[in-house]
N, C-alpha and C positions, 0 to 999 in steps of 0.2 A: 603082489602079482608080478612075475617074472615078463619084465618085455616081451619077448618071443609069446607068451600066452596072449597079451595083448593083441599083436600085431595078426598075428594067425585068426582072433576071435571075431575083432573088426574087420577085417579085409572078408567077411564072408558078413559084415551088415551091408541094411538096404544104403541105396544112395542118396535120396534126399528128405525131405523137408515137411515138416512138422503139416498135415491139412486138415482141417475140419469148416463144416458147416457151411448151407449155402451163402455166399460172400466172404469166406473161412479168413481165419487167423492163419497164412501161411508163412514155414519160416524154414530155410535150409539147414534139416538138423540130418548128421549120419545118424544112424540105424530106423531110418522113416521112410514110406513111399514118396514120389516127386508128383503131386498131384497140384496141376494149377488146373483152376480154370478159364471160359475168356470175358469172365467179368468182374468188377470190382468191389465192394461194398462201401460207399461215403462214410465217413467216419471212421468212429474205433471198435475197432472189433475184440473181444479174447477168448481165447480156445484150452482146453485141455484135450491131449492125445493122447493115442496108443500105438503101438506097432508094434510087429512079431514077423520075425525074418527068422532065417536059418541059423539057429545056435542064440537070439537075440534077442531081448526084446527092447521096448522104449516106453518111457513116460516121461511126458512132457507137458510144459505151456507155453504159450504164446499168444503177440499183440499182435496186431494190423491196423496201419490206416490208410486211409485214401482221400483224397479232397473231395467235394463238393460235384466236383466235376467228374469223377470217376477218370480221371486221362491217366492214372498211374498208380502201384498200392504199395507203400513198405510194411514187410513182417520181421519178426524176429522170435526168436525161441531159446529156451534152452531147457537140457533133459537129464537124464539119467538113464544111462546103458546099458543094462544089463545082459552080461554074457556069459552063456553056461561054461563053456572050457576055462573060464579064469576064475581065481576065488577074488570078485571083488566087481566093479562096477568100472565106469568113462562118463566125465560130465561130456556131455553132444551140446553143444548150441550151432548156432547160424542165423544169419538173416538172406531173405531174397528184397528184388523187387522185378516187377509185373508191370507192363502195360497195355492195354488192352489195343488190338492194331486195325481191326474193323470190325463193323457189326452185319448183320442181313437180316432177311426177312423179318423187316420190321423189330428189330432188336432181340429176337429169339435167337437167333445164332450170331457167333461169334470166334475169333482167333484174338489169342495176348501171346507177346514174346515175352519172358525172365529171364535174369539171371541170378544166380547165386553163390553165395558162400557157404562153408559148412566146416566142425572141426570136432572132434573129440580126441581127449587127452584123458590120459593116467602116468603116472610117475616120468618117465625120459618118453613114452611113445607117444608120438600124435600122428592121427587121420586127418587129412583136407581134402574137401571133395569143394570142383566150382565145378557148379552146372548149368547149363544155359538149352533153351529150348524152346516148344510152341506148343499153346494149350486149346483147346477147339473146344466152342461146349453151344449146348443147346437148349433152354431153356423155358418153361412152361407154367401158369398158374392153376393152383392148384385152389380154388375157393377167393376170397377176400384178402387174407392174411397168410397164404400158404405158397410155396413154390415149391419146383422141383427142377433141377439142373443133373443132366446127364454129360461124361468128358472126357478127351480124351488127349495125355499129355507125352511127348514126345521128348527126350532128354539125349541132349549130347554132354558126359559128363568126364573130367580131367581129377584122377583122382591119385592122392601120394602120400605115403608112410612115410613119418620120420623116426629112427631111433638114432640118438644121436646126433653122429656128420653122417651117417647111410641111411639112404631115401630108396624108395622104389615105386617108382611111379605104373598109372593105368590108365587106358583112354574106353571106355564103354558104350555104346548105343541102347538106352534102355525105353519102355514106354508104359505107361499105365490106363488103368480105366478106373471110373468115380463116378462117383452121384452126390449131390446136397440136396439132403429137404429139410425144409422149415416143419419146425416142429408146433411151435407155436410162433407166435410176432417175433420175439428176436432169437429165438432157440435155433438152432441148427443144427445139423446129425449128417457127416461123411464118412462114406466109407469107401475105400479106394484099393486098388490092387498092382502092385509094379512088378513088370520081367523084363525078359531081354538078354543081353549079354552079359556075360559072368567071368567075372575075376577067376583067375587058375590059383595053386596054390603059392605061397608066397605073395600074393598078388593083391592091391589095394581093390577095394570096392565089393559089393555085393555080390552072392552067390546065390542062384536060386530068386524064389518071388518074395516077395515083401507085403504082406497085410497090414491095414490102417486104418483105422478108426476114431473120430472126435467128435467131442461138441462143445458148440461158441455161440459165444451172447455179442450180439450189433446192440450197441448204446446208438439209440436212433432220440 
């Protein structure tokens, strides 16, 4: 794959992070929407994803965990990139973390601030994207064993091409929407939608919206 096919193919994926399932495995991977929510899941979580961005897509897995206490979550990830203008693929990984910043009405709503890391490489190019933000969500039981989380995440994201010693960096405002529901006791099923501001050409970061899709098992 010729550098320049690279840097052109990625600089039009989405900008973050690997999400699925209510309490999801989340992890700052490029070519993923940036879906948090503003809750935590105890334990360890792990997820397999999807995404499809403009020219992109992604598949991936990832872990999460959180203590006991729900006050904070680490995820991590990593994928494989696939991009139609190049003949060849980008390993993606990244990790975030989240903490959740307050709760309301009786613990159905809530805000978490994150931040993240994110990279994908092929031969000399590499993408970084650090993203940081605030995620709102609001949540509902659905039966005994069942939930449903509606969410909506807000990203301020710092994103830069390397080929080489020449870098070209990008600053973006982007935001998404999402839902988790439990499928059964530890199943989980997100799907999530990211837009906002858009890289020009030459230009590091996402172009256009980003769709995303997962599901993750909570070891409860």
């Amino acid at each position: 794959m010729r550098p320049s096919s690279l840097v052109r193919a990625v600089s039009i994926a989405t900008a973050l992070l690997a999400s699925v399932a209510p309490h999801a495995a989340r992890a700052q991977l490029p070519g993923a929407p940036v879906l948090q929510n503003a809750f935590s899941n105890p334990g360890l979580t792990v997820a397999g994803n999807y995404a499809s961005g403009d020219a992109t897509t992604l598949g991936a897995v990832a872990v999460a965990y959180a203590p006991g206490t729900g006050r904070f979550q680490f995820s991590g990830g990593i994928g494989r990139l696939d991009i139609d203008e190049a003949d060849g693929s980008a390993t993606s990984w990244g990790a975030r973390f989240a903490a959740p910043l307050l709760s309301f009405a009786d613990g159905r709503g809530g805000l978490a601030l994150f931040v993240g890391y994110g990279s994908a490489s092929r031969d000399s190019v590499t993408l970084m994207q650090l993203p940081a933000g605030v995620g709102a969500g609001w949540r509902m039981g659905l039966g005994a064993t069942r939930a449903l989380s509606v969410y909506g995440t807000g990203t301020y994201m710092w994103a830069r091409t390397s080929v080489g010693d020449e870098t070209v960096s990008k600053r973006l405002v982007r935001f998404a929407v999402a839902g988790d529901v439990t499928l059964i006791r530890n199943l989980g099923l997100t799907i999530g939608y990211e837009m906002g501001s858009n890289a020009g050409d030459g230009e590091p970061g996402p172009r256009g919206g980003i769709f995303g899709a997962g599901l993750s098992w909570a070891f409860r």
